[in-house]
C-alpha positions in Angstrom: 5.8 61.7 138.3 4.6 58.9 136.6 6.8 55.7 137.4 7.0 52.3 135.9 8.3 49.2 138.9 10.2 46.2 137.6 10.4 43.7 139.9 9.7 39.3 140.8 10.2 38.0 144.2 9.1 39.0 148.2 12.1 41.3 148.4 10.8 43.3 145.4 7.1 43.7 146.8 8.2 45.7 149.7 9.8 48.7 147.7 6.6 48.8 145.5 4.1 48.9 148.4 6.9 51.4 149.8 6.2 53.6 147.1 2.6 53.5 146.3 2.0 54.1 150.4 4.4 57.3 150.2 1.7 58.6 147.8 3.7 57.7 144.2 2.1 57.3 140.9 3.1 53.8 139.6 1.8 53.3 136.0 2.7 50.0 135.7 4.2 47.2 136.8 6.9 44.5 134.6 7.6 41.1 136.2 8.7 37.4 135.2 6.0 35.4 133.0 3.9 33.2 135.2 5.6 29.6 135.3 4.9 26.3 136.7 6.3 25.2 139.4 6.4 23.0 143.2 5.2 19.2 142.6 1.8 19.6 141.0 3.7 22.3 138.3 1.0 24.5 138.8 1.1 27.8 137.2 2.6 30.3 139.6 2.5 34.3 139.6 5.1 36.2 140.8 4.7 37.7 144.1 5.2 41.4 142.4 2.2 40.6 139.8 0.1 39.3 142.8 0.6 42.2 144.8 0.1 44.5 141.6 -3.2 42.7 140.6 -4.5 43.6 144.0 -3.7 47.0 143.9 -5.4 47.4 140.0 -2.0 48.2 138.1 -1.3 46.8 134.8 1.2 44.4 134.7 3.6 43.5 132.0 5.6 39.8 131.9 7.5 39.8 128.8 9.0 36.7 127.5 12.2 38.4 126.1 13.1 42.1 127.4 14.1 42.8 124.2 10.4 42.2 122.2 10.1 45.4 120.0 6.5 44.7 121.2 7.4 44.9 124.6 9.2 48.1 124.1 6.2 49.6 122.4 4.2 48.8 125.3 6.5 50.4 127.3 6.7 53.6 125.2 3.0 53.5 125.3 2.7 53.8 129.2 4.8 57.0 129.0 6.7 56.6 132.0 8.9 59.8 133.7 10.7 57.1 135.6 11.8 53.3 136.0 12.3 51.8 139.1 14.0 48.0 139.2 14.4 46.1 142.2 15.3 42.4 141.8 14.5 42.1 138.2 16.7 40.6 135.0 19.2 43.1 133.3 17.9 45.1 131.1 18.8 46.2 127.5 20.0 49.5 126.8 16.6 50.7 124.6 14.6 49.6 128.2 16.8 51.5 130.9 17.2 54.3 128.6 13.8 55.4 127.9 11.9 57.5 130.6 13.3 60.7 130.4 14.7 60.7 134.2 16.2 57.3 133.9 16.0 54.5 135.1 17.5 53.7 139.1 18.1 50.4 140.5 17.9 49.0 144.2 20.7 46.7 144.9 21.2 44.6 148.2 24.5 45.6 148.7 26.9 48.3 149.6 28.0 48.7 146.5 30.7 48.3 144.4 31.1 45.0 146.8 29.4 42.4 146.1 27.9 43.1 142.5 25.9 40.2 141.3 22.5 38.3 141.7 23.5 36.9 145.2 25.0 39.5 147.4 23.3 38.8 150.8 24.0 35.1 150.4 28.0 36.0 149.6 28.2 38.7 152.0 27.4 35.7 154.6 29.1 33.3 153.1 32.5 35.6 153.3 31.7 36.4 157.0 31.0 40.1 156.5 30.1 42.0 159.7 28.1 44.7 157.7 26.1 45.1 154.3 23.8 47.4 153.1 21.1 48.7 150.3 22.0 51.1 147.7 20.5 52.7 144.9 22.0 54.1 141.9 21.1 55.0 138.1 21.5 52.0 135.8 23.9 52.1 133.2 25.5 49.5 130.8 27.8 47.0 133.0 26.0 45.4 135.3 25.6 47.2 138.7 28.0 49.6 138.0 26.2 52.9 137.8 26.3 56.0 140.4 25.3 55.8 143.0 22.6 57.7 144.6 21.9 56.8 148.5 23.1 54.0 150.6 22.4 52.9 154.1 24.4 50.2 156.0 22.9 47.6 158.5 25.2 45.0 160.8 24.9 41.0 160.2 24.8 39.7 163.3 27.8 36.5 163.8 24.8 33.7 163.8 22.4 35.3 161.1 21.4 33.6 158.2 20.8 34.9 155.1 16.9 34.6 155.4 17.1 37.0 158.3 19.6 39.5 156.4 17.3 39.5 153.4 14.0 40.1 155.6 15.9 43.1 157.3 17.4 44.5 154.0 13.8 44.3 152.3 12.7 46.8 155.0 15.8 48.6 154.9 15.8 49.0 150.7 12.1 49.7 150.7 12.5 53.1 152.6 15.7 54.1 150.6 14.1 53.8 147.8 11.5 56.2 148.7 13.8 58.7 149.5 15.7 58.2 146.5 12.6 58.7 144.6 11.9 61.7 146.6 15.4 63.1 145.9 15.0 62.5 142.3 11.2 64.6 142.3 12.8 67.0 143.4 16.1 67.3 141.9 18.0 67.4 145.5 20.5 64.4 144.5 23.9 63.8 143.1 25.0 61.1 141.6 28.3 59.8 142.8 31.0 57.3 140.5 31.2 54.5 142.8 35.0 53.9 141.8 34.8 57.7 144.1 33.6 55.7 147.4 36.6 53.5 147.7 39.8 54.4 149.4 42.9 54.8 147.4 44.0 50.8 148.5 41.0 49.4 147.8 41.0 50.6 144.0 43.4 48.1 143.0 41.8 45.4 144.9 39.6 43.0 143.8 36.3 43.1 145.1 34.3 40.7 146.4 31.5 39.6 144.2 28.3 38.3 144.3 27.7 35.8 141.5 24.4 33.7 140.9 24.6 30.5 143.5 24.4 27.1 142.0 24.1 23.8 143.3 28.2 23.3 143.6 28.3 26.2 145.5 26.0 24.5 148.6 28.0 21.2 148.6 29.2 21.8 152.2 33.8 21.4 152.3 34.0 19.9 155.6 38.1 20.1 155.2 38.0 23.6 156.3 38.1 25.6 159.4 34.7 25.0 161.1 33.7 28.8 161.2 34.3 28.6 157.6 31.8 25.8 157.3 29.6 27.6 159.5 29.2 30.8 157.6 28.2 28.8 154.5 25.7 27.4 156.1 23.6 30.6 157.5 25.0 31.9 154.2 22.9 29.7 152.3 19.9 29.3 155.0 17.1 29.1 154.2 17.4 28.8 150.5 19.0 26.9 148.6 20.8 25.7 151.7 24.1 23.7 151.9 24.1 20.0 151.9 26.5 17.4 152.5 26.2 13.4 152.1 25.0 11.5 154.8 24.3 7.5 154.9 23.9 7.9 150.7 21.5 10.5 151.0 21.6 14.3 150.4 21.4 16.3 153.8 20.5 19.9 153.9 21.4 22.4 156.8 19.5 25.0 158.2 20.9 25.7 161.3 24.1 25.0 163.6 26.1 25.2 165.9 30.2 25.7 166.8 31.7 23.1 169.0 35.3 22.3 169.7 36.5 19.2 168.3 37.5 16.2 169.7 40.9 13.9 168.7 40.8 11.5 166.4 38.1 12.5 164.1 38.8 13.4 160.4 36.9 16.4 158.6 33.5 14.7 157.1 33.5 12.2 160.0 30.6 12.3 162.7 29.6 11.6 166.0 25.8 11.1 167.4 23.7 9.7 170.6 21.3 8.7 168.2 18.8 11.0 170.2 20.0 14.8 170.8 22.7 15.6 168.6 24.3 14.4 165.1 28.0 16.6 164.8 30.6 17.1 161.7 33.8 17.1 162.1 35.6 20.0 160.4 39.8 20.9 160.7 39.8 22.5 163.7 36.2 21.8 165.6 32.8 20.5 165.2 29.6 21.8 163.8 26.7 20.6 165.6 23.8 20.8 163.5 20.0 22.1 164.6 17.4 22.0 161.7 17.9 19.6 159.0 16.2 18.4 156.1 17.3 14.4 154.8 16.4 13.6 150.8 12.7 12.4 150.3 11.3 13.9 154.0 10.1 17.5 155.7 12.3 19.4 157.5 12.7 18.7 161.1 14.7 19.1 163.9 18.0 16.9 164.6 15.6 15.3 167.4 13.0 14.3 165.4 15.1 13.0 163.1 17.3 10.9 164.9 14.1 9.5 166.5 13.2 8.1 163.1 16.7 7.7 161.7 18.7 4.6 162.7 22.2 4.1 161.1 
């Protein structure tokens, strides 16, 4: 079975190593178009093309997925299957053309949390479980049925970084035996509206939508294990902020405290030495690992040390 992988980041590299160590055939390899990028803008591959160049597989970067030139050198590689795992969406003439399809890997236990962002908003909503699935792509986004699906617990102080490191793992070896299943024709595809309960049909699902910088501005008018989910929701990356002394302040890490009278959500209190706490509604958060506009990221300690208000 001759296999084509589309895929960028980290999360991506561990399905295609998956594969090729399970003894698969991968033709070829599509990723993003190198880019500049960190202070010096110097060129950078994706971590998928690096891993591919290394391993001696041809590697595609189209600018636009739907370059008739691009699809020729698709045709060209003469796929059976397409595997995608944290790529763009693709246009119908891509997904369409192998003759067994084309399947998708998708961090989530879907249909919750469709999107480009679902471990970040499964945190972010306080979610006690998530998951991997695979299914076969079709036109709407993240909508087609499903094939396999395993479910993993998110522990009360995980952050997203730690989710995502877990689910890579996870995904990579669900993916092999989806591939598997697919070789050998023991699979059936299942509608996803099929693997809700008759209440959740008319529900709205939660979704997973692409973060942006509004969405890491940090609410501090809420209930503090609200504001505490948001922040291991977006830890490590992009990370939620708030505005401290004029400047930008990320956080990385926290902790729940009660709260003490008379301070207003947004207010804080500090010893100038061991700990810097926001006030939220109904208790504190007492942050850990923090990151101030213009410097490294440090611990509250160090930089309180060099911090005076």
């Amino acid at each position: 079975m001759r296999i084509i992988f589309m895929g960028t980041p980290d999360f991506a590299v561990a399905s295609l190593d998956a594969l090729i160590n399970a003894g698969f055939e991968i033709i070829g390899v599509v990723t993003a178009p190198d880019k500049p990028a960190g202070r010096g803008q110097k060129i950078q591959e994706s971590a998928v093309k690096q891993y591919a160049v290394s391993k001696g597989i041809e590697v595609l970067q189209p600018l636009k997925l739907k370059d008739p030139e691009f699809h020729k050198q698709l045709k060209s590689l003469d796929a059976d299957l397409q595997v995608v795992v944290a790529f763009r969406m693709l246009p119908e003439v891509v997904w369409d053309m192998p003759p067994m399809g084309t399947i998708n890997l998708h961090a989530s236990l879907l249909p919750y949390y469709r999107g480009a962002a679902p471990i970040n908003w499964a945190v972010i909503n306080g979610e006690q479980e998530t998951g991997v699935t695979t299914f076969l792509l079709q036109h709407e986004i993240d909508t087609g049925n499903i094939l396999f699906s395993e479910r993993i617990p998110i522990g009360d102080d995980e952050t997203a970084g730690e989710v995502h490191d877990r689910l890579m793992h996870t995904g990579a070896k669900l993916l092999v035996q989806t591939v598997r299943a697919i070789q050998s024709g023991n699979f059936k595809p299942v509608p996803q509206e099929d693997t809700l309960k008759h209440s959740e049909l008319k529900a709205e699902l939660p979704h997973a939508p692409k973060i942006f910088k509004e969405d890491c501005v940090i609410n501090w008018n809420q209930p503090a294990k609200k504001v505490y989910n948001h922040i291991r929701g977006l830890s490590p990356y992009p990370a939620a902020f708030t505005t401290f002394k004029d400047k930008k302040l990320k956080i990385y890490s926290a902790e729940l405290m009660d709260k003490e009278p008379g301070i207003q959500p947004g207010g804080f209190l500090s010893d100038e030495k061991t700990y810097l706490r926001f006030a939220c509604l109904d208790g504190f958060i007492c942050v850990k690992d923090i990151q101030l506009e213009g410097k490294k990221r440090m611990s509250v300690e160090e930089f309180l040390r060099g911090f005076r208000s």
